[in-house]
C-alpha positions in Angstrom: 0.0 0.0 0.0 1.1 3.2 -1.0 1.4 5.9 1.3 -0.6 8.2 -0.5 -3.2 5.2 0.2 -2.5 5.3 3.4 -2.8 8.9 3.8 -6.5 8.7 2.1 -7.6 6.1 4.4 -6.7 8.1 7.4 -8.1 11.3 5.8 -11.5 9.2 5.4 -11.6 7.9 9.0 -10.9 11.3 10.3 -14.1 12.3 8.3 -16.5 9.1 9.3 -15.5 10.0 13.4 -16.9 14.0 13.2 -13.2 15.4 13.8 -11.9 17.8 10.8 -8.2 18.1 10.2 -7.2 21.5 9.3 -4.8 22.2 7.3 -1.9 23.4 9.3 -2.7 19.8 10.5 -2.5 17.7 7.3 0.3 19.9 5.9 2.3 18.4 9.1 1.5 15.1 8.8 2.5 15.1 5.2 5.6 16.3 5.7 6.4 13.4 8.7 4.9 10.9 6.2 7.9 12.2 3.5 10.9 12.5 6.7 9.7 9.0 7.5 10.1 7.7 3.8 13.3 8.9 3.5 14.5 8.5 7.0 14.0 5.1 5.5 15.4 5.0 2.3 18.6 6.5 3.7 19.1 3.9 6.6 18.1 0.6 5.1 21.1 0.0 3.2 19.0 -3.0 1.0 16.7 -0.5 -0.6 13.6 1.1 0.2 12.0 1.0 3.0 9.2 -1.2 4.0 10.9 -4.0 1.5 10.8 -7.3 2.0 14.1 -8.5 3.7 16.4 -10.7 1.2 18.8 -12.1 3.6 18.4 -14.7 6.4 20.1 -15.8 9.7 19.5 -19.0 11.2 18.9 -19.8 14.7 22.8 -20.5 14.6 23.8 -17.0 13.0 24.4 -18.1 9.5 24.2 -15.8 6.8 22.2 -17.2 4.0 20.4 -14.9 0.5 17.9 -16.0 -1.8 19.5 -17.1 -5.4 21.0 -14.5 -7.2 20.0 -13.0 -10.9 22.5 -12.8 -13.3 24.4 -10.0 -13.4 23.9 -6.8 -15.2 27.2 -5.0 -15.7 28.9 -2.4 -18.4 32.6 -2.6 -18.8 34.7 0.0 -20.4 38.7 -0.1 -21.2 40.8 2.3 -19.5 44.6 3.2 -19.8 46.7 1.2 -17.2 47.7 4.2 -15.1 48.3 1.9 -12.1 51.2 -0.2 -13.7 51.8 1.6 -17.1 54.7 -0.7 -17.3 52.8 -3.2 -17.6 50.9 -5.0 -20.9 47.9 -6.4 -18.9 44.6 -5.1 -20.0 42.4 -2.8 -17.6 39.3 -2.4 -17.5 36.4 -0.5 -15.1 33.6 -2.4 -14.8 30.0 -1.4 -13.2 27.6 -3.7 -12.3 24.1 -3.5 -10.2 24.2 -4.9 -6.3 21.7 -4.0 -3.8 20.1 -1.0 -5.7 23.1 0.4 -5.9 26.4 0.8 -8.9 29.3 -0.6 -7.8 32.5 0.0 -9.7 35.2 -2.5 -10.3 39.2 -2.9 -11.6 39.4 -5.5 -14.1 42.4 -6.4 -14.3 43.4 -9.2 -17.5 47.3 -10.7 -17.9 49.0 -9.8 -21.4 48.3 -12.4 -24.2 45.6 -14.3 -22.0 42.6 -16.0 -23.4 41.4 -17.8 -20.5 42.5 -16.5 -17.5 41.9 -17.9 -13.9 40.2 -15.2 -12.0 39.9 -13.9 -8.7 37.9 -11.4 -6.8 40.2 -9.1 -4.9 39.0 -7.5 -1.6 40.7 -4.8 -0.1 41.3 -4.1 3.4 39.5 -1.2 5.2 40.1 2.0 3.9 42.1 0.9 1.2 40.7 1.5 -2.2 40.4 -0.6 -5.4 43.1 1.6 -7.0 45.3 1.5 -4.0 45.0 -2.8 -4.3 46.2 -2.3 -8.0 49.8 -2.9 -6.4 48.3 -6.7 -5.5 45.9 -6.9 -8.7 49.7 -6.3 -10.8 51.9 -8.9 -8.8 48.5 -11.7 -9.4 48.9 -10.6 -12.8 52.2 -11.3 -13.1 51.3 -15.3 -12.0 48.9 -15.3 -14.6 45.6 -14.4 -12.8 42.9 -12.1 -13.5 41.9 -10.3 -10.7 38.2 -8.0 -10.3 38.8 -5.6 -7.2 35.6 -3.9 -6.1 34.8 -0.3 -4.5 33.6 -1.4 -1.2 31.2 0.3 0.4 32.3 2.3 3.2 35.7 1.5 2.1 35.7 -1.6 3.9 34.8 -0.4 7.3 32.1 -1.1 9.1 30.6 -0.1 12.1 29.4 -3.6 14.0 27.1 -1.5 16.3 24.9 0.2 14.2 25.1 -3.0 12.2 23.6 -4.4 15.0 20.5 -1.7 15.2 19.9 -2.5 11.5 20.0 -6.4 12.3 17.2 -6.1 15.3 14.9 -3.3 13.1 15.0 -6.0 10.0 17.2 -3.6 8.1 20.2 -4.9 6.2 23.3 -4.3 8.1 26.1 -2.7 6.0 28.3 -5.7 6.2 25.7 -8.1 4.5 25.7 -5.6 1.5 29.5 -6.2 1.3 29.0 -9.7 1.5 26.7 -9.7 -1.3 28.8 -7.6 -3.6 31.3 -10.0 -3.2 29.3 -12.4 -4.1 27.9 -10.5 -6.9 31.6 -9.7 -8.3 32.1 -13.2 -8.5 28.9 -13.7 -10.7 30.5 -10.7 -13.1 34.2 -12.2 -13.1 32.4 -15.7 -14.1 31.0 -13.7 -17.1 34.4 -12.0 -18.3 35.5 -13.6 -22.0 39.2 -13.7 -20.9 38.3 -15.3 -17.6 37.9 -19.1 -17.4 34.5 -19.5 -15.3 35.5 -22.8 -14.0 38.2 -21.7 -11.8 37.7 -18.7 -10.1 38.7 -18.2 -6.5 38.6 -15.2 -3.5 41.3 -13.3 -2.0 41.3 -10.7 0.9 43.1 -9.0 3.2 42.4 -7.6 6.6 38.6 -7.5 7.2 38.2 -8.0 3.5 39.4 -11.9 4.3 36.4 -11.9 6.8 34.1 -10.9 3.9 35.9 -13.2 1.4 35.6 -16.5 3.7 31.4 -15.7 4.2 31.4 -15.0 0.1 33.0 -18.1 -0.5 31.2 -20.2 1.9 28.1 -18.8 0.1 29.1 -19.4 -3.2 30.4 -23.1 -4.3 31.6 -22.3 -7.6 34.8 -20.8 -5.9 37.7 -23.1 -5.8 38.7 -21.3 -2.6 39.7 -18.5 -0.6 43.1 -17.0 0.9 43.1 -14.4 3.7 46.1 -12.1 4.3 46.4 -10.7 8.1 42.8 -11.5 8.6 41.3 -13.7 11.6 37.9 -13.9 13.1 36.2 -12.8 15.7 36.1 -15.8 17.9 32.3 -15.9 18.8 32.6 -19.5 19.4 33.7 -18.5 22.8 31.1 -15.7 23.5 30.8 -14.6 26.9 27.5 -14.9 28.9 26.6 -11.6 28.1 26.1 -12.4 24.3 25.0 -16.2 25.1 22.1 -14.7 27.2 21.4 -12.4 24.5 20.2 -14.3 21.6 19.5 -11.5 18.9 23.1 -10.4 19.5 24.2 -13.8 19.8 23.0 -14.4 16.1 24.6 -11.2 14.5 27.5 -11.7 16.1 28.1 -14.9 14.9 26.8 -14.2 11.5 29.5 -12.2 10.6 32.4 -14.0 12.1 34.2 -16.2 9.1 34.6 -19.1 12.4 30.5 -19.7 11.8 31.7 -20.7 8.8 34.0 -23.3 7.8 31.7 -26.4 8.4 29.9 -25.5 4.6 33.7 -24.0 3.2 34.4 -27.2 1.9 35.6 -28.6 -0.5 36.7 -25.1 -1.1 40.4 -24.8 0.6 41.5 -22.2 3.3 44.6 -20.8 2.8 45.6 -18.0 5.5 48.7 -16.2 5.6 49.6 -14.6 8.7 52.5 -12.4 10.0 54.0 -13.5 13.8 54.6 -10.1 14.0 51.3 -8.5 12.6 51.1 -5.0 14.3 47.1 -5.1 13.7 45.5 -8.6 14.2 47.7 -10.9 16.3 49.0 -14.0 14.9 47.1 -15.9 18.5 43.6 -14.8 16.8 44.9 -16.4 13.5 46.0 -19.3 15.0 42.8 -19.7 16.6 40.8 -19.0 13.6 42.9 -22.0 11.6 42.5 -24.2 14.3 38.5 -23.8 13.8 38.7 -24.3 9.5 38.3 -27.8 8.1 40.3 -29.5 5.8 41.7 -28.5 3.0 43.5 -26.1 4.4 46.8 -24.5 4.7 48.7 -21.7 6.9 51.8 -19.8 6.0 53.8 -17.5 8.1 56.0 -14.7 7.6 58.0 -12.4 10.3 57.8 -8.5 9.4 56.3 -6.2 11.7 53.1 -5.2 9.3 49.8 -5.7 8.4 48.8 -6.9 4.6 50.8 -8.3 1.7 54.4 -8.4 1.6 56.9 -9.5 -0.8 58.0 -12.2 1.5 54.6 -14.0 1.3 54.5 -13.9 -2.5 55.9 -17.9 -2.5 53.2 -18.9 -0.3 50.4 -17.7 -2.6 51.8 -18.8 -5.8 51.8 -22.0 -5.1 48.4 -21.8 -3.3 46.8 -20.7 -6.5 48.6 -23.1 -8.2 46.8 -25.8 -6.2 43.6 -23.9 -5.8 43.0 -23.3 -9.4 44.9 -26.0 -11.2 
């Protein structure tokens, strides 16, 4: 029902009881009927308000959505500013997820006709051009790559998350999950990329996203996370136990709810001892929780995100992954 509808009905019940509205009166109660639409369209990140919610959490806090369409994209070929030493072939894509454009780097190896391909996520704050540095050294193995604005830049803000989740809004990190997902749906279309191996890398929290998108979506091969761990809601405190709406979110965006439907996808995590942002405890904790296949490689600099040093580890993780 519209709200104009709604806004008759009232209008006639108003008249059947005696009372007259004036129009000081009616003027008013327009103008809250619009604040409230759009109060609504701003804050419920999965489209207009009052729409029917098109995600799902179990009892258990797993994400789940309903099937996706295929995808509905433009691509465009740009000059390789980013690595202009470089042959590869870039390309900025746009495609539709969650009412909203979302731009992508496509990035294609010189002379390749059928590419394995994988969708890049940054870590928070970093941007898709920024990631480019990545995209170029994957490129250089032989992979395509598709790296995604994220919304927000990859932050996220778990407690008004969690105000969206108990109102039936979509919280913000859902949205990211499903434009993962939905980047994988447009790399599988790509003519230079081979749709039957396609995998999912991240770093930082966009390794949390990656492991939910890949979990979600079994036409990945597999996922590898860079200086990312979970949350470790396995081991909530009674506080969140006796709490079961928070209990729910909390688990359903924690990659550990997780890796009991990964497989056969693999788990490859890549970790610094020395990480100066996520401790190497949390990602030893996280592994200990993912099922097999999996793998964990180590390096020892005192950073956060790719180095050189871990460039070994992940070559011949692809390799295997996407064989």
């Amino acid at each position: 029902m519209s709200r104009q509808n709604s806004g008759k009905k009232a209008s006639k019940y108003k008249a059947s009881s005696g009372i007259k509205a004036s129009k000081p009166t009616v003027l008013l109660l327009g103008f809250l009927l619009i604040l409230v639409g759009v109060f609504g369209i701003l804050y419920n990140p999965s489209g207009s308000a009052g729409a029917e919610a098109s995600w799902e959490v179990s009892e258990a806090g797993t994400l789940t959505f309903p099937d996706r369409e295929e995808p509905v994209f433009s691509v465009q070929e740009i000059e390789d500013t980013y690595a202009p030493e470089n042959s590869d072939t870039l390309k900025l894509l746009s495609f539709e997820s969650r009412g909203q454009k979302t731009q992508a780097l496509l990035r294609i190896p010189a002379n390749s006709s059928s590419s394995p391909g994988l969708v890049l996520l940054p870590g928070a704050g970093i941007s898709k051009e920024v990631e480019q540095g990545l995209a170029v050294e994957l490129s250089k193995m032989g992979y395509a790559t598709l790296t995604p604005d994220q919304r927000n830049l990859g932050s996220i803000n778990i407690d008004r998350d969690f105000e969206f989740f108990k109102a039936g809004l979509e919280p913000l990190e859902y949205t990211m999950v499903y434009d993962a997902l939905k980047a994988s749906d447009v790399l599988a279309f790509q003519p230079e990329v081979d749709p039957e191996r396609l995998a999912i890398l991240g770093e930082s929290n966009g390794g949390r996203l990656a492991v939910l998108a890949c979990a979600l979506n079994p036409s990945l091969k597999g996922v590898i996370v860079i200086s990312t761990a979970g949350y470790g809601t396995e081991n909530s405190d009674s506080a969140l136990a006796n709490d079961s709406e928070a209990y729910r979110f909390s688990r359903s965006i924690d990659p550990n709810t997780y890796f009991e439907t990964l497989p056969p996808a693999k788990f490859v995590q890549i970790h610094s001892f020395n990480d100066t942002v996520i401790s190497h405890d949390q990602a030893l904790r996280t592994f200990a929780l993912a099922r097999e296949p999996k793998a964990m490689y180590n390096v020892t600099e005192e950073t956060h995100g790719y180095t050189a040093s871990m460039r070994p580890y992940l070559e011949k993780e692809l390799a295997l992954i996407l064989k």
